[in-house]
C-alpha positions as CSV (number, residue, x, y, z in Angstrom):
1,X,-8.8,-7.7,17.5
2,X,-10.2,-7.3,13.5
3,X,-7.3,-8.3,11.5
4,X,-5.9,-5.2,9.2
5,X,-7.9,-6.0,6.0
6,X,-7.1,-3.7,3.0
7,X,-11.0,-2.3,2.6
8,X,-11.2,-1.6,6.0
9,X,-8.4,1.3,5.8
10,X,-10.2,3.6,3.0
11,X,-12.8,6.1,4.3
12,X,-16.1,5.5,2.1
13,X,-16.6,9.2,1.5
14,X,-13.0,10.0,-0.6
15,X,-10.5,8.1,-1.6
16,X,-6.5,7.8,-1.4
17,X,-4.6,9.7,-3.6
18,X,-2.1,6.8,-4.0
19,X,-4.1,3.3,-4.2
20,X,-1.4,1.9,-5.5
21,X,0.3,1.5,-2.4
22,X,-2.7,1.1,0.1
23,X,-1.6,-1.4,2.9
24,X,-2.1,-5.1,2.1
25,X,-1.3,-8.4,3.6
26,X,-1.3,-11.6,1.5
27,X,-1.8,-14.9,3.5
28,X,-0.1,-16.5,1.5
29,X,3.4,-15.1,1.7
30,X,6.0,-16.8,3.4
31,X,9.5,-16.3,3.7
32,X,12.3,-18.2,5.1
33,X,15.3,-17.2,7.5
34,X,17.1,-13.8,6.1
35,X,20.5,-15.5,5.4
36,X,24.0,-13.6,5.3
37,X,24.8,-11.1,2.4
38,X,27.6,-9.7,0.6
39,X,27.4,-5.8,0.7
40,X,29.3,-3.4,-0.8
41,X,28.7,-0.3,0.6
42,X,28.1,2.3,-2.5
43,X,29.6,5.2,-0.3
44,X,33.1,3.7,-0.9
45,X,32.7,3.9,-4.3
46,X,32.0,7.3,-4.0
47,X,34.4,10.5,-5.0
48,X,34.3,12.2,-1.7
49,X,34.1,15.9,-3.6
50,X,30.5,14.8,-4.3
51,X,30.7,16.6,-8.1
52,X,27.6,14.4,-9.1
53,X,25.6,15.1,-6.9
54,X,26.2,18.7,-5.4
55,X,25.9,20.5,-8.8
56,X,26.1,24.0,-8.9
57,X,21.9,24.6,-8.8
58,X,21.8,22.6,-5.9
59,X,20.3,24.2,-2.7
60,X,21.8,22.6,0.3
61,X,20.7,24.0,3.8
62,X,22.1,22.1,6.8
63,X,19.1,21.5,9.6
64,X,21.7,21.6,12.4
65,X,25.3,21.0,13.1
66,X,25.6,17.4,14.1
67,X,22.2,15.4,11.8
68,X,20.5,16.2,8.8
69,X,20.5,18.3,5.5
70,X,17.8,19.4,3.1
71,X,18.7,19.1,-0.6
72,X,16.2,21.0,-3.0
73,X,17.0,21.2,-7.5
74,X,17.6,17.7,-7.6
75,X,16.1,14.4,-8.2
76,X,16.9,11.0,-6.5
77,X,15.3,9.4,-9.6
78,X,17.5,10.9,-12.0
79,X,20.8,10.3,-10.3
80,X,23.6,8.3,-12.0
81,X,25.4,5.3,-10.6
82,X,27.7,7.7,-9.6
83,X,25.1,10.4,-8.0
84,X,23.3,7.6,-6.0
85,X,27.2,6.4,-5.2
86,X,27.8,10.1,-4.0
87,X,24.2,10.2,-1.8
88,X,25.1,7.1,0.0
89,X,28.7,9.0,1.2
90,X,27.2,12.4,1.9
91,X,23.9,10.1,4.4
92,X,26.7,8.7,5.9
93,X,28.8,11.8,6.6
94,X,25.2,13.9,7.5
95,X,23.1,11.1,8.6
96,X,20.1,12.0,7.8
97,X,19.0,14.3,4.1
98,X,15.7,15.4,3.2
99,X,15.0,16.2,-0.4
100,X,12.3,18.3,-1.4
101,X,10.1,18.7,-4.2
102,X,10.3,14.8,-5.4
103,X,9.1,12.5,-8.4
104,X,10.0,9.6,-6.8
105,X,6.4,8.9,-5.5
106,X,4.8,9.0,-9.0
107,X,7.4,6.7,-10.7
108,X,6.7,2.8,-11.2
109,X,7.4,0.8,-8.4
110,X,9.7,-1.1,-10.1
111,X,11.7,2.0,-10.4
112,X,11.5,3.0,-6.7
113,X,12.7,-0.7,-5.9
114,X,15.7,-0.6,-8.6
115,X,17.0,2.8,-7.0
116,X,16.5,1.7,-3.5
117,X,18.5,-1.8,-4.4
118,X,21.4,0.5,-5.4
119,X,21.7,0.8,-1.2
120,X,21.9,-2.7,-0.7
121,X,19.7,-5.7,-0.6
122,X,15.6,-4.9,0.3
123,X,14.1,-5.9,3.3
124,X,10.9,-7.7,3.0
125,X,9.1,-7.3,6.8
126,X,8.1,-9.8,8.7
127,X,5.0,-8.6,9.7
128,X,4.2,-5.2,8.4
129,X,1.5,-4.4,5.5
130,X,3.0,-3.7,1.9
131,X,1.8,-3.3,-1.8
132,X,0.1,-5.9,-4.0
133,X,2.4,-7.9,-5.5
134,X,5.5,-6.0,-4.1
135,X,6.5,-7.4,-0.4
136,X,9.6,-5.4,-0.3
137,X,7.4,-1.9,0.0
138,X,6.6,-1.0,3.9
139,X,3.7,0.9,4.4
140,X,2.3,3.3,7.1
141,X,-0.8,4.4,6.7
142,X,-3.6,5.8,9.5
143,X,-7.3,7.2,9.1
144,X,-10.1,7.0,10.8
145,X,-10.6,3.1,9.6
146,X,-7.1,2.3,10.9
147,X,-4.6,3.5,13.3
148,X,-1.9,1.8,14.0
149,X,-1.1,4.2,17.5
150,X,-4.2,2.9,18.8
151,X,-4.0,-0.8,18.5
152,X,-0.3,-0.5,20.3
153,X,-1.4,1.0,23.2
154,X,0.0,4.9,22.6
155,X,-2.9,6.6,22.6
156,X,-7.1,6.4,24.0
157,X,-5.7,5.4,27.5
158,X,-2.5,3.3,26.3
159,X,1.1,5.0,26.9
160,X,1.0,9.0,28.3
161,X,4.4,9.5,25.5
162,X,4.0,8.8,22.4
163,X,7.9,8.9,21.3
164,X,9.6,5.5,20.6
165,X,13.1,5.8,19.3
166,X,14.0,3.4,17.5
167,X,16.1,1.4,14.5
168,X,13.9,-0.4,12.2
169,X,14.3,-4.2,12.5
170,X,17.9,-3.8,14.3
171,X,16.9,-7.5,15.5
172,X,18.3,-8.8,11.8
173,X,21.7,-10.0,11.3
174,X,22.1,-7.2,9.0
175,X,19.8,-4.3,10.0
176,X,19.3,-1.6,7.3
177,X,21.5,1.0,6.3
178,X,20.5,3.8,4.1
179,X,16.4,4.0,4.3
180,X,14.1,5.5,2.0
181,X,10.7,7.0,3.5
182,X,8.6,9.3,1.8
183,X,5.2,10.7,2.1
184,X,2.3,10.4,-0.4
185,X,-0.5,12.0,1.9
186,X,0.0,14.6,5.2
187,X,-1.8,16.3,7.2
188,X,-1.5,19.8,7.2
189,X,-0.2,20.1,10.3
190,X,1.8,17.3,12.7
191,X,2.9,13.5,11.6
192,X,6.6,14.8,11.6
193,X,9.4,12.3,12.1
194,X,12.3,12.9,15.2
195,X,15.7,11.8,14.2
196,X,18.8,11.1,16.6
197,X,22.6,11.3,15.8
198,X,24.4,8.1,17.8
199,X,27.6,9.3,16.5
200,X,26.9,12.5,18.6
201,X,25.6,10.4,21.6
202,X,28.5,8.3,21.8
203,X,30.6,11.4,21.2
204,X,28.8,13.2,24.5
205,X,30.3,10.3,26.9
206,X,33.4,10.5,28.9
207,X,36.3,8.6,27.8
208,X,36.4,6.1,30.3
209,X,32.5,5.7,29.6
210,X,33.3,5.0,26.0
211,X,36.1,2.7,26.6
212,X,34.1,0.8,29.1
213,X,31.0,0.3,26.4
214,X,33.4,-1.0,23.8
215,X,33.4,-4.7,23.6
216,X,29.9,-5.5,25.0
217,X,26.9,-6.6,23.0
218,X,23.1,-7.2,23.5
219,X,20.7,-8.8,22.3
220,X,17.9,-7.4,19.7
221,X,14.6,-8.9,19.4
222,X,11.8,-9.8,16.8
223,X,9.8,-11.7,18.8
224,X,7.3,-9.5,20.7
225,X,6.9,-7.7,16.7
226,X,6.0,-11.0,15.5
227,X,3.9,-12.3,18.2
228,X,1.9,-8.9,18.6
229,X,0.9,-9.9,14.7
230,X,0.2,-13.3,15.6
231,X,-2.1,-12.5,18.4
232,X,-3.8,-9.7,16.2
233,X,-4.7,-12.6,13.4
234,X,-2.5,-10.8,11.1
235,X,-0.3,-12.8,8.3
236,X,3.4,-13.9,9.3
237,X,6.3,-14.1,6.4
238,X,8.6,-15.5,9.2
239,X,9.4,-16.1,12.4
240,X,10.4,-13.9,15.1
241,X,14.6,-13.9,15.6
242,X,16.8,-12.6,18.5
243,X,20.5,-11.3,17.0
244,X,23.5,-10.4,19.4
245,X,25.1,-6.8,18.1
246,X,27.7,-4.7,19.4
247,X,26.5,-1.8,21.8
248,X,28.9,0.7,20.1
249,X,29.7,0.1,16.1
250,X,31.6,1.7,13.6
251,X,31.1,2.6,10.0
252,X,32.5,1.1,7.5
253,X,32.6,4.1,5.4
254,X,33.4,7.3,7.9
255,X,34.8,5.2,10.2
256,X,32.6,7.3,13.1
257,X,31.6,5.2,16.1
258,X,28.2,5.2,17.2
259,X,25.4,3.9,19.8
260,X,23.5,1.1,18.6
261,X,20.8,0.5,21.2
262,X,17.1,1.3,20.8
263,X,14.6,1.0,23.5
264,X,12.6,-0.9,20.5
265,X,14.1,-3.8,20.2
266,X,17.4,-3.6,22.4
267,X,16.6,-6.5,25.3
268,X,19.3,-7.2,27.5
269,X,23.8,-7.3,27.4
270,X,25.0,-10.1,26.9
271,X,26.3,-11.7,30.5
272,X,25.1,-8.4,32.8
273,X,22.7,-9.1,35.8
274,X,19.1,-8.4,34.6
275,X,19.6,-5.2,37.4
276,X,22.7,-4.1,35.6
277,X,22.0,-4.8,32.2
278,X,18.7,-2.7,32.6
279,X,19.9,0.1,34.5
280,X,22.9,0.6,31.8
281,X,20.8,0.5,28.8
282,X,17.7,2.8,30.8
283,X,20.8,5.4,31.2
284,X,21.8,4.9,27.5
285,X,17.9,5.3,26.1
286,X,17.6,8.2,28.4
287,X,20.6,10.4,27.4
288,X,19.5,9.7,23.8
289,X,16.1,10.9,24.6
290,X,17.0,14.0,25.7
291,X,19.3,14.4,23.4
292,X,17.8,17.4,21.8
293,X,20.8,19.4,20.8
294,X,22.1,16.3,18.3
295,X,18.5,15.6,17.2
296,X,16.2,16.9,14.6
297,X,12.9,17.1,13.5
298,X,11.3,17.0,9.9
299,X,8.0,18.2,8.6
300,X,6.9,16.5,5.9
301,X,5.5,18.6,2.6
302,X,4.3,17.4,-0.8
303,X,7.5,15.7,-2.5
304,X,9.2,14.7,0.5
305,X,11.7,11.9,0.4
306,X,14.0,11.1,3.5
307,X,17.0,9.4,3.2
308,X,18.6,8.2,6.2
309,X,21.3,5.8,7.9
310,X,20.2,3.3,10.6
311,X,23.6,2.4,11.5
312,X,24.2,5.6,13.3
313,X,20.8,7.0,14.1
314,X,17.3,6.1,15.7
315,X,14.3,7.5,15.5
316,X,10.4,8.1,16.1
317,X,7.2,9.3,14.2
318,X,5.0,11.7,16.0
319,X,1.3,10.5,16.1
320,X,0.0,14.0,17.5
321,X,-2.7,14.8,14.2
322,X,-5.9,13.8,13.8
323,X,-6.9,10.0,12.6
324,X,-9.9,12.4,10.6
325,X,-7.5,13.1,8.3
326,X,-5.3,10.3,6.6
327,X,-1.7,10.2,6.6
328,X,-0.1,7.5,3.6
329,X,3.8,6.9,3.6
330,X,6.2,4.2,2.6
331,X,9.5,3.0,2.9
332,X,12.2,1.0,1.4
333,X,14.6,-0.4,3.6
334,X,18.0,-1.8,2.2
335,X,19.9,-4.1,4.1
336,X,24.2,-3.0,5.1
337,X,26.6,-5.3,6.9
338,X,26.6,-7.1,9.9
339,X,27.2,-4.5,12.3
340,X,31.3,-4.1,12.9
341,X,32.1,-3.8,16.5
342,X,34.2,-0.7,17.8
């Protein structure tokens, strides 16, 4: 397969609206081993009234009961220490918050990095494409040139469903907490982004169910991510690494317990039968999937910046547009804590 070079996502005819951050791979980056770091979650800092950040001109409109709020009159980039502070409580409590009408793509990278950092400590991927000269940037980008879909197997003959829930690197020690993923081109229609509550999907089991998960772990891994960009000729920052986590967490700011499987990365629990351990975590993936009534879904429009929390949600783009017309995102993706069993 053609290894993902930079030129080779642009369409001759017009170019991106956001250069910038076109996807690029630099041989020459390597990392070592992600070791263990401090965090201090900023949502326990926070005063739970919220008075910097839900001013009186804010707009809030809650997208349903259990996940998700859209903010609109105000700006992530002009937060305080205290707003961002305030932000990282009120993800935590809804999960998932969409603000509209944004600056935060058109600011200096250096910016977008500095209020990410207040979240906790960037991720730099192993494998995934960034920006010149700024590895902690992600960036997902499709055209006609490149589509990521495609080269997986999830479309032109590959998988019939499309949907892959999942947290993003839940293989590290300490997978991300609050996330930032925003959109600098759309199509006019699709490339939306499903979201899961696993506070709500824990909440949905019987007690005995519960009680039953509580105290088991499984093993996340890295590997097939890393060995896919391997065999693709694509640059590595690190080696592929397999991480035990508790099946059910808790977090360290609500205190809510959630799910924390994904069909993404999840492999096995730790000292089940292959049989068992696959027929438990097919049941888990499955009620999660048709979870619908403590999921939601977002449609993207100019100015759209998502801010979400991994430790108690999964999720999953939807590839159903047109690779005519070019969608360009990016994300940011803070490390939390080690994962705190239930």
């Amino acid at each position: 397969m053609t290894p993902f070079i930079e030129k080779e996502a642009v369409k001759a005819d017009e170019g991106p609206s956001y250069p910038l951050y076109l996807p690029h791979f630099d041989a020459s980056e390597k990392f070592p081993p992600i070791e263990i770091l401090e965090f201090d979650d900023p949502g326990l800092r926070a005063d739970p009234k919220l008075p910097h950040l839900l001013v009186p001109d804010v707009k809030r409109s809650d997208i349903s009961p259990y996940i998700g709020t859209e903010l609109r009159n105000i700006q992530l980039s002009q937060l305080s220490k205290e707003g961002l502070d305030e932000i990282s409580l009120f993800i935590a409590q809804r999960k998932l918050v969409v603000l509209r009408d944004q600056d935060f793509k058109d600011i200096s990278p250096e910016r977008q990095i500095e209020i990410a950092g207040h979240f906790g400590a960037i991720h730099v991927h192993t494998t995934a494409p960034n920006i010149k000269g700024f590895p902690e940037f992600h960036v997902v980008y499709r055209d006609t040139e490149h589509d990521r879909f495609r080269d997986r197997g999830y479309t032109g003959g590959g998988r019939a469903n499309q949907i892959g829930w999942h947290v993003d690197r839940s293989y590290e020690k300490q997978p991300p907490g609050v996330t930032l993923f925003w959109i600098l081109e759309q199509p006019d229609l699709g490339g939306d982004t499903l979201f899961s509550s696993q506070v709500e999907a824990y909440n949905r089991l019987s007690p005995q169910f519960q009680k039953r998960l509580e105290g088991l772990r499984a093993v996340h891994s890295g590997v097939p991510q890393a060995e896919r960009s391997r065999a693709q000729g694509r640059p590595m920052r690190r080696e592929g690494i397999e991480t035990e986590h508790p099946i059910v967490r808790q977090h360290p700011v609500t205190g809510e317990k959630a799910l924390f499987v994904n069909p993404g990365f999840t492999k096995y629990i730790v000292g089940f039968r292959i049989e068992e351990s696959e027929l438990l975590l097919n049941f888990l993936y499955d009620h999660i999937a048709k979870g619908a009534d403590f999921q939601v879904r977002v449609r993207y429009e100019p100015g759209t910046l998502v801010l979400f929390d991994q430790r108690v949600t999964v999720h999953s783009g939807i590839p159903d547009y047109s690779n005519n017309v070019r969608r360009h995102a990016v994300r940011l993706t803070p490390q939390a804590e080690v994962p705190i069993a239930a």
